[in-house]
C-alpha positions as CSV (number, residue, x, y, z in Angstrom):
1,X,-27.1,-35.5,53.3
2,X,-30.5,-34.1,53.2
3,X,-29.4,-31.3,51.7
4,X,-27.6,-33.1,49.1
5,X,-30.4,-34.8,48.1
6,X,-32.7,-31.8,47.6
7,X,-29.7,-29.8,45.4
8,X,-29.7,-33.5,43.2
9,X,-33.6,-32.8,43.3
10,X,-33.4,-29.1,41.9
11,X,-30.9,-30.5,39.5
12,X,-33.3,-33.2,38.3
13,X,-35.9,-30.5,37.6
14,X,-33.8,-27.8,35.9
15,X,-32.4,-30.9,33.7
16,X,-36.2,-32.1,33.0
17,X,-37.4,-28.7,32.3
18,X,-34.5,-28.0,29.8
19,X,-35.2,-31.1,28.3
20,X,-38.5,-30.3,27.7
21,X,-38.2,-27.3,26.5
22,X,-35.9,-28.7,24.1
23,X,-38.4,-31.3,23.3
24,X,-41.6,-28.6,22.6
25,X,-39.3,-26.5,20.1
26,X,-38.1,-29.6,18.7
27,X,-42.3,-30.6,17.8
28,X,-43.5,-27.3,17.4
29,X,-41.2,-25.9,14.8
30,X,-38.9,-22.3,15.2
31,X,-41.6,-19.7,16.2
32,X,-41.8,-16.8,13.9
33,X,-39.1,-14.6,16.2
34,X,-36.4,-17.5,15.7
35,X,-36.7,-17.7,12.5
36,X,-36.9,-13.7,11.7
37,X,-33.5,-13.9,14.2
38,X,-31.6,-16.6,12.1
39,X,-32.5,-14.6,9.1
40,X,-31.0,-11.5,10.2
41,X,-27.8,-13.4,11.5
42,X,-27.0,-15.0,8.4
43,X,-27.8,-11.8,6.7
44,X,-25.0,-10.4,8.6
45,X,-22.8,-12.9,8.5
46,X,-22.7,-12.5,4.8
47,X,-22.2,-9.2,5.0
48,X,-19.4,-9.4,7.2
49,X,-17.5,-11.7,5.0
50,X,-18.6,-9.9,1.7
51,X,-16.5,-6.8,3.4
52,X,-14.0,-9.5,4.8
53,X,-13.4,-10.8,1.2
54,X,-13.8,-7.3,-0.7
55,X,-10.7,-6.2,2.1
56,X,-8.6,-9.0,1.3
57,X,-8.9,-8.7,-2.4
58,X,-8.6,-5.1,-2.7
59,X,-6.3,-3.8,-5.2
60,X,-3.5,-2.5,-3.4
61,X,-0.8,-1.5,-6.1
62,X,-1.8,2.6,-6.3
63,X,0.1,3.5,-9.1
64,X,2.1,6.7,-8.6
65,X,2.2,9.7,-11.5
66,X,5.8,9.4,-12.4
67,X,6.1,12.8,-13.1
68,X,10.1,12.8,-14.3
69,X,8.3,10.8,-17.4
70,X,5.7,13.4,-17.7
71,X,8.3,16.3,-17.9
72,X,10.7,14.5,-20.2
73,X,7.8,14.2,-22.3
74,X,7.3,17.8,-22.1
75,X,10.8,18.8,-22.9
76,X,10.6,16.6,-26.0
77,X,13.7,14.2,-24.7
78,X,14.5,11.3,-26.8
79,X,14.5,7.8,-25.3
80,X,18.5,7.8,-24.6
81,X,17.9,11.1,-22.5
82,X,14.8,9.2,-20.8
83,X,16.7,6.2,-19.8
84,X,20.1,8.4,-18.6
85,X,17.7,10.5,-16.7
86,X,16.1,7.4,-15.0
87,X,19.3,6.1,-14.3
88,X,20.4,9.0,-12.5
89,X,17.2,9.3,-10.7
90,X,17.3,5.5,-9.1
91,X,21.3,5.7,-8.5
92,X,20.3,8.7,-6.8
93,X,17.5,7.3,-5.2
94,X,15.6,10.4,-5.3
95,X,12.3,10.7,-3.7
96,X,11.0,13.1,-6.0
97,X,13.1,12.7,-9.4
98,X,11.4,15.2,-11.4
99,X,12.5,17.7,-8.9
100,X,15.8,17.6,-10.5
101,X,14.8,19.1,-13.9
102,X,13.9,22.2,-12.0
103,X,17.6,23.5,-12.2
104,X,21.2,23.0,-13.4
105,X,22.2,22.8,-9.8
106,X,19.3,20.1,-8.8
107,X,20.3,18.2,-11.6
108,X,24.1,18.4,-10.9
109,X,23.5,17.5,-7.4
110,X,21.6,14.0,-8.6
111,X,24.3,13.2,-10.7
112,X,26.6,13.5,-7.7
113,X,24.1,12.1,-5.4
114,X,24.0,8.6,-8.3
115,X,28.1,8.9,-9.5
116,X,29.0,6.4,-7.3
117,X,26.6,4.1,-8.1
118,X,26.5,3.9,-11.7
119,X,28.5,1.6,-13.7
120,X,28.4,3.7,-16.9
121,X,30.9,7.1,-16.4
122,X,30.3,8.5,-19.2
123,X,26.7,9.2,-18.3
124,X,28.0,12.7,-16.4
125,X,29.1,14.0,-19.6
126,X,25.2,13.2,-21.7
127,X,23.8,14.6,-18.4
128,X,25.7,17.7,-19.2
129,X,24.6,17.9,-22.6
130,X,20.7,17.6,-21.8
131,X,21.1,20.1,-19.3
132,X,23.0,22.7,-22.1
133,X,19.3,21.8,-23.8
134,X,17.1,22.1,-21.2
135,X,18.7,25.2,-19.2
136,X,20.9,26.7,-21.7
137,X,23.6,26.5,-19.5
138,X,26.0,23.2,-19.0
139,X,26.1,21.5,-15.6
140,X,27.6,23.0,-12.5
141,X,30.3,21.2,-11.3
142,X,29.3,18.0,-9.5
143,X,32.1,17.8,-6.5
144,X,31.3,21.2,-5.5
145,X,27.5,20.8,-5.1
146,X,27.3,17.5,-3.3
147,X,28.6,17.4,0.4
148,X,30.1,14.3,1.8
149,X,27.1,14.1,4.5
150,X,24.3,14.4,2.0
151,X,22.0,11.7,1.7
């Protein structure tokens, strides 16, 4: 019981002394250390959610070089040519499209690769005829260059 008594004692005086301590900052004011302290935490703070909001807002389309436009442009294709090569491309659902201007065989393969998909079947034909312009030489033959397990 004694014992009791004295912890409830201790407890009394740590209670006190917080309150007082409490009490003096409360009439003295923040000391100069506090005050530098809150300073540099709300400095930081603000930095943190500058970087915070600057990382939400950040722009995060990265527009890719489409470079089967680039090389059509090159070649002097008109708009038709443009918009059958395009086709083929995203039938074909190339990763690099502009690969398949590199040779009558690439761009026979993509037409294979995109044949089932598209709706118009006349497109293998005007393929054929911008490849006689761009190669000089018509297209390969289409079921011979693209393999049942290709992608």
């Amino acid at each position: 019981m004694f014992s009791s008594l004295l912890a409830q004692a201790r407890l009394d005086e740590r209670r006190e002394a917080l309150l007082n301590s409490i009490q003096d900052s409360l009439s003295t004011g923040p000391s100069s250390n506090q005050i530098l302290w809150f300073i540099i935490a709300i400095g930081g703070m603000t930095l943190v959610l500058l970087i915070a909001a600057r990382f939400v807002n950040r722009d995060r389309s990265e527009k890719r070089v489409d470079y089967l436009v680039m090389a059509i442009d090159l070649l002097g294709l008109s708009e038709d040519d443009r918009r059958d090569l395009q086709a083929v491309a995203r039938h074909a659902k190339l990763s690099e499209p502009a690969a398949m201007l590199l040779s009558p065989n690439n761009l026979a393969h993509a037409v294979g690769l995109a044949k089932q998909s598209l709706q118009d079947k006349t497109i293998e034909k005007r393929i054929s005829d911008i490849a006689l312009r761009i190669f000089e030489e018509p297209l390969p033959y289409v079921a011979s260059l693209v393999s049942p397990g290709d992608p």
